[in-house]
N, CA, C and O atoms as a GROMACS GRO file, in nm:
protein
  296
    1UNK      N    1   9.524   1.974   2.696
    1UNK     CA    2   9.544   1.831   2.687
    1UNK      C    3   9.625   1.799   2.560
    1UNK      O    4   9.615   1.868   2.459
    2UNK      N    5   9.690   1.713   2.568
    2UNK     CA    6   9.760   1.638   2.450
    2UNK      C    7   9.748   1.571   2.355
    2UNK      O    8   9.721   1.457   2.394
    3UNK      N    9   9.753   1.576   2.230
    3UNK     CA   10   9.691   1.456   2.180
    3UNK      C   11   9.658   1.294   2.232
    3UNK      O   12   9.559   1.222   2.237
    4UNK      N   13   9.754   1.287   2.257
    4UNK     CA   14   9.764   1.123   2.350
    4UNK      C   15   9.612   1.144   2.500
    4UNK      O   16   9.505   1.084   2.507
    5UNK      N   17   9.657   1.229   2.573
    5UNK     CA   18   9.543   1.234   2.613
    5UNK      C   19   9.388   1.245   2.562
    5UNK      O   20   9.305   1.205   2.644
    6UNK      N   21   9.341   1.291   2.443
    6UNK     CA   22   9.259   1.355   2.414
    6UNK      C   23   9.220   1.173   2.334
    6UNK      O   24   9.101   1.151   2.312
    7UNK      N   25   9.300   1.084   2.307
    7UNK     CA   26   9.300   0.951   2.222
    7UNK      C   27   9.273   0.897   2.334
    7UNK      O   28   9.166   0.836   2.325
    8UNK      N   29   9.323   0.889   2.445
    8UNK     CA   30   9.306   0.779   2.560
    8UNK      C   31   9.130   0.852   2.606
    8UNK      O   32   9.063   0.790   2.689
    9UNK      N   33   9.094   0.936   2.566
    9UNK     CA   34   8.952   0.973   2.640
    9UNK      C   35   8.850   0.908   2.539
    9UNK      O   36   8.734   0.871   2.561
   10UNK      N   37   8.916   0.902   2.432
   10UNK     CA   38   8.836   0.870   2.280
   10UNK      C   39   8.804   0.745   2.339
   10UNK      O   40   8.688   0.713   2.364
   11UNK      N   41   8.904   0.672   2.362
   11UNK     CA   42   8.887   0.510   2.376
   11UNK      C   43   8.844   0.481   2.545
   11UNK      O   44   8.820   0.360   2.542
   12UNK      N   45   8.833   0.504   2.622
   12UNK     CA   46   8.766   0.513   2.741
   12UNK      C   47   8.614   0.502   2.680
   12UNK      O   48   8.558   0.399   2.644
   13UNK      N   49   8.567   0.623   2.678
   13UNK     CA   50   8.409   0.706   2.605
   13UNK      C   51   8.385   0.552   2.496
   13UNK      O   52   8.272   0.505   2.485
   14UNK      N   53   8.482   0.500   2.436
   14UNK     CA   54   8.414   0.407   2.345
   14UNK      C   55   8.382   0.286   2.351
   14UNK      O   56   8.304   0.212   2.293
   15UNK      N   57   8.500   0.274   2.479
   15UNK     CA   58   8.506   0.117   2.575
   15UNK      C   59   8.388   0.140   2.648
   15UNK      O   60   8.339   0.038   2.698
   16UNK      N   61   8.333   0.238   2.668
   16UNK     CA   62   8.213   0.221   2.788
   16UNK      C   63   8.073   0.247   2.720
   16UNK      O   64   7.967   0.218   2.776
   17UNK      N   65   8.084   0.316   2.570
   17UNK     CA   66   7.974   0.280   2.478
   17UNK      C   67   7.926   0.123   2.463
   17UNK      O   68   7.822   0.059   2.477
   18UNK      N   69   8.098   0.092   2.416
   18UNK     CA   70   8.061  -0.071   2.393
   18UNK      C   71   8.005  -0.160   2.498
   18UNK      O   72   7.932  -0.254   2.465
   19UNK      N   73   8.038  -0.132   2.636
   19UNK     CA   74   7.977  -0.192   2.706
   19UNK      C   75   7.819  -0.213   2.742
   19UNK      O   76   7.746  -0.312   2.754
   20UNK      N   77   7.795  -0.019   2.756
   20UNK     CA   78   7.664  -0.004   2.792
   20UNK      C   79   7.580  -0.108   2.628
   20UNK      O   80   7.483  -0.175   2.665
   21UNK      N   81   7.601  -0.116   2.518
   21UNK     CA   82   7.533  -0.121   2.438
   21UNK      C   83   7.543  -0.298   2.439
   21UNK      O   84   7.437  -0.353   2.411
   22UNK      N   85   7.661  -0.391   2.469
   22UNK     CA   86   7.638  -0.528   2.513
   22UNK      C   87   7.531  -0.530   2.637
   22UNK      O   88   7.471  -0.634   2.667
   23UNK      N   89   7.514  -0.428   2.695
   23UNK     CA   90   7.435  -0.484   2.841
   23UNK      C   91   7.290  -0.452   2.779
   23UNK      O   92   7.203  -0.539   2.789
   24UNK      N   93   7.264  -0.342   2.721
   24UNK     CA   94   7.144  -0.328   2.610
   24UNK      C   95   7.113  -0.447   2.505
   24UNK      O   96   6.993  -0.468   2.484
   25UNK      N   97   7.181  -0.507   2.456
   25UNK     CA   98   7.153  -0.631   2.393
   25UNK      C   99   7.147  -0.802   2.482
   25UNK      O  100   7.092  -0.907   2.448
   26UNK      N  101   7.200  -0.780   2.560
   26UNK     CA  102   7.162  -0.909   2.675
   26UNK      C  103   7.042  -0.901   2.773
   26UNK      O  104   6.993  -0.997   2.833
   27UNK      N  105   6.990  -0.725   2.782
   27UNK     CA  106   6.866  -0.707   2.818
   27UNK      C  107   6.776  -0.717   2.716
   27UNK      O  108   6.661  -0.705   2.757
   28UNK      N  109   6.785  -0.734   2.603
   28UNK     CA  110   6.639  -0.703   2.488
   28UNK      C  111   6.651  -0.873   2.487
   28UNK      O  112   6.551  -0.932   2.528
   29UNK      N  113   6.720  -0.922   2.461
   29UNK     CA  114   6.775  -1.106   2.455
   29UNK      C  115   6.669  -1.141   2.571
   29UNK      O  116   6.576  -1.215   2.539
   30UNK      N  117   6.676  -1.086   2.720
   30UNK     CA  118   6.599  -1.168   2.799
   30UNK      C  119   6.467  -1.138   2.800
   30UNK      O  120   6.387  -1.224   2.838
   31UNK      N  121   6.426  -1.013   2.759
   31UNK     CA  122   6.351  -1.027   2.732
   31UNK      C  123   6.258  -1.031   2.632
   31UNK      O  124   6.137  -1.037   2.653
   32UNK      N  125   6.310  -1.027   2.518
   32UNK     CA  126   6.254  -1.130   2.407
   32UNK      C  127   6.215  -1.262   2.448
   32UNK      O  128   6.101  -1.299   2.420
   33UNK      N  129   6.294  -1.338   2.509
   33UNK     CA  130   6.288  -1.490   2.537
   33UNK      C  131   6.179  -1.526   2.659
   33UNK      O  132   6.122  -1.634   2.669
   34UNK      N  133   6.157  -1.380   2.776
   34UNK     CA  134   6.072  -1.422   2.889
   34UNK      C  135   5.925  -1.420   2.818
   34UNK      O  136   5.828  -1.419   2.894
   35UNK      N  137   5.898  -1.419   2.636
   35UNK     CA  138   5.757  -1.392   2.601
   35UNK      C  139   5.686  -1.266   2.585
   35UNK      O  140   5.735  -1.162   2.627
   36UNK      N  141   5.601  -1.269   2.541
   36UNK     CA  142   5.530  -1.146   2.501
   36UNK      C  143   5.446  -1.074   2.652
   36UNK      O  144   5.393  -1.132   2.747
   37UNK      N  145   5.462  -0.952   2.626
   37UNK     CA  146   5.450  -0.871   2.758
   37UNK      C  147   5.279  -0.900   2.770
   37UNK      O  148   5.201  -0.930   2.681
   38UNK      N  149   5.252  -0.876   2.934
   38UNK     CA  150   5.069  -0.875   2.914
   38UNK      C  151   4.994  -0.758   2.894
   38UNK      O  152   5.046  -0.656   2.939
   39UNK      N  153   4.878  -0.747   2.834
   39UNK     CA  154   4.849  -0.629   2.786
   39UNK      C  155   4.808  -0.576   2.894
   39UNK      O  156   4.774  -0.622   3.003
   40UNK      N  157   4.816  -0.430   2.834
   40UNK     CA  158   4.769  -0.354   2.909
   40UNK      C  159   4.649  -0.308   3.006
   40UNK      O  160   4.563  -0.257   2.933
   41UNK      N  161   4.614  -0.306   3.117
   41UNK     CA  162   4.504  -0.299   3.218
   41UNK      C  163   4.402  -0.216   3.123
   41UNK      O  164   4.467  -0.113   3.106
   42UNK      N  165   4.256  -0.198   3.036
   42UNK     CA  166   4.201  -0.095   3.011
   42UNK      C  167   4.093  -0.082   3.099
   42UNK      O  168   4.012   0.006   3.070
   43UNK      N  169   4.068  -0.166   3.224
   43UNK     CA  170   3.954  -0.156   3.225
   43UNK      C  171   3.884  -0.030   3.340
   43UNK      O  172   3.777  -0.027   3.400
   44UNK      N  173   4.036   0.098   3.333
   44UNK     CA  174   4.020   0.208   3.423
   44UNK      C  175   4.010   0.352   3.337
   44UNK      O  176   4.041   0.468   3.363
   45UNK      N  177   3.941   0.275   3.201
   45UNK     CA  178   3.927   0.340   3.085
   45UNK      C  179   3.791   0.432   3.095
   45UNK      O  180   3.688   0.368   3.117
   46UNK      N  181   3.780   0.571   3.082
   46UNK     CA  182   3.698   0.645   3.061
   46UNK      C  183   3.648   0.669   2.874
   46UNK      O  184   3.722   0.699   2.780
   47UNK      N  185   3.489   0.642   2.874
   47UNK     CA  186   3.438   0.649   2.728
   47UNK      C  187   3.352   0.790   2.753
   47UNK      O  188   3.273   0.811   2.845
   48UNK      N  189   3.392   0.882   2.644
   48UNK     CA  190   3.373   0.981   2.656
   48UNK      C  191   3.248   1.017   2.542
   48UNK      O  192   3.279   1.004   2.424
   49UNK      N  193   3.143   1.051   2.565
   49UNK     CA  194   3.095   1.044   2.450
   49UNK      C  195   3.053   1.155   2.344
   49UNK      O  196   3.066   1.275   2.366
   50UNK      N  197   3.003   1.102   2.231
   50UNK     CA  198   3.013   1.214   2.087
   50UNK      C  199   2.919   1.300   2.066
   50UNK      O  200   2.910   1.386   1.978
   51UNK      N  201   2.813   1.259   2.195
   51UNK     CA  202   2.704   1.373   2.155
   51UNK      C  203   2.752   1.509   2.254
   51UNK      O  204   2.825   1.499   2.353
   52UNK      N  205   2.709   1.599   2.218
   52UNK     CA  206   2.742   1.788   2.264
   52UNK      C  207   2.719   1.738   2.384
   52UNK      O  208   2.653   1.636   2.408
   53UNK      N  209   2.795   1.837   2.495
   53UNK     CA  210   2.760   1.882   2.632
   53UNK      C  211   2.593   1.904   2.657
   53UNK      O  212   2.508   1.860   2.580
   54UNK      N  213   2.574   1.952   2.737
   54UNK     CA  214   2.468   2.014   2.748
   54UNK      C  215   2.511   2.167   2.796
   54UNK      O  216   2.605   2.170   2.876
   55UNK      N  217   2.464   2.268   2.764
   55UNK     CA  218   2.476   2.408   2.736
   55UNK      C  219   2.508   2.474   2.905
   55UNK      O  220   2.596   2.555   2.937
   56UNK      N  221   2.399   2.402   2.997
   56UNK     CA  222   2.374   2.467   3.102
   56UNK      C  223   2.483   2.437   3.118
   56UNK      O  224   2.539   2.533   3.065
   57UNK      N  225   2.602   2.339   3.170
   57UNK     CA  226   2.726   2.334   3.199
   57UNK      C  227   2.783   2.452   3.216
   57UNK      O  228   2.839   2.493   3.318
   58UNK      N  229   2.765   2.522   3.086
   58UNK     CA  230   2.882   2.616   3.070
   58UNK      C  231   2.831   2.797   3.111
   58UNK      O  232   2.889   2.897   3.070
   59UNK      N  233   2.696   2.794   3.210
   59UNK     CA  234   2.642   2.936   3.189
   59UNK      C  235   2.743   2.966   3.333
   59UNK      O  236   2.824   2.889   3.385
   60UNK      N  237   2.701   3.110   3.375
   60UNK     CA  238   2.851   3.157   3.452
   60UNK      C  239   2.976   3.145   3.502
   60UNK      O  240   3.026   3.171   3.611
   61UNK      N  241   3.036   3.078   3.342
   61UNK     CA  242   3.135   3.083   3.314
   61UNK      C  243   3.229   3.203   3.233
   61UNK      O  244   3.195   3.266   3.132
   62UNK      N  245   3.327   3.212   3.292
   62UNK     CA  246   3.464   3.258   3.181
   62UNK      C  247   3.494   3.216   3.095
   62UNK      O  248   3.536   3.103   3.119
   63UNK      N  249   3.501   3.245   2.979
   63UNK     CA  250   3.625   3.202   2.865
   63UNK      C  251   3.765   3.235   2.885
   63UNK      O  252   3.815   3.347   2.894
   64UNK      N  253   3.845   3.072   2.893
   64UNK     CA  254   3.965   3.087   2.964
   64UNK      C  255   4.056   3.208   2.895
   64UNK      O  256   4.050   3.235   2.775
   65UNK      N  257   4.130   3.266   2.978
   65UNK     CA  258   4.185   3.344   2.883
   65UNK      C  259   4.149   3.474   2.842
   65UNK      O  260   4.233   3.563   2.830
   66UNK      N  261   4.000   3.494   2.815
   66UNK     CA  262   3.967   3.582   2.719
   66UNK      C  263   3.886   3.680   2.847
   66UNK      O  264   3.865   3.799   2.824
   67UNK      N  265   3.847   3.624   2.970
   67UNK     CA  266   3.809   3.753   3.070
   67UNK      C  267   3.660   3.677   3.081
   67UNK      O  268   3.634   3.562   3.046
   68UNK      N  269   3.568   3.777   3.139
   68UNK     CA  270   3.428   3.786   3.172
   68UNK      C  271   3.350   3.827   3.001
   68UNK      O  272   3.399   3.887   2.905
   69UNK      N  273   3.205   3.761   3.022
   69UNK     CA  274   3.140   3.772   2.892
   69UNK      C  275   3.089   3.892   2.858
   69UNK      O  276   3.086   3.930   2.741
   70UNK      N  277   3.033   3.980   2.985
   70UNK     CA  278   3.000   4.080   2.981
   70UNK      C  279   3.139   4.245   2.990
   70UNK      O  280   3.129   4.363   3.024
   71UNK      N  281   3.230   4.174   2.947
   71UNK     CA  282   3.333   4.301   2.979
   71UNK      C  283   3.431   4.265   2.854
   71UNK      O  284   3.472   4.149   2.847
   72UNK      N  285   3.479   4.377   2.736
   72UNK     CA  286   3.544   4.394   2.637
   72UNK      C  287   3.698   4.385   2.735
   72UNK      O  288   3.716   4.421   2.851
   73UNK      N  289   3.801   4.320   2.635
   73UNK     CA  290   3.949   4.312   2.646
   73UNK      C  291   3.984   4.480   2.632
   73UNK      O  292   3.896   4.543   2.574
   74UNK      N  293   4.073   4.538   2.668
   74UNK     CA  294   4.133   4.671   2.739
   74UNK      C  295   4.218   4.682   2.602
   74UNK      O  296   4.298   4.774   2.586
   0.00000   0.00000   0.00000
């Protein structure tokens, strides 16, 4: 490519920056102006709580990863 070409791509690429970034500012404009967004739904909120599991949960189980309890890694 030519210089002249390689200038006309410059300014293409910059004409269409400028655009996308006016259409980005006439979108934040409307909606700035349509008000403050509504909050967010929580009420499909899971409360998890701070006291321990209970132990039995976890009897013939694996430790992920690490194999069976009764058998040493190889």
């Amino acid at each position: 490519m030519s210089l002249q070409d390689d200038l006309n791509a410059v300014r293409r690429n910059l004409d269409e920056l400028t655009r996308k970034v006016e259409q980005l500012e006439q979108k934040a404009a409307r909606q700035k102006s349509a008000g403050p967004a509504a909050p967010p739904d929580r009420s499909g909120m899971v409360t998890i709580p701070d006291t321990p599991y209970d132990s039995a949960l976890w009897t013939d189980t694996d430790d992920e990863g690490l194999g069976a309890r009764d058998r040493r890694a190889p």
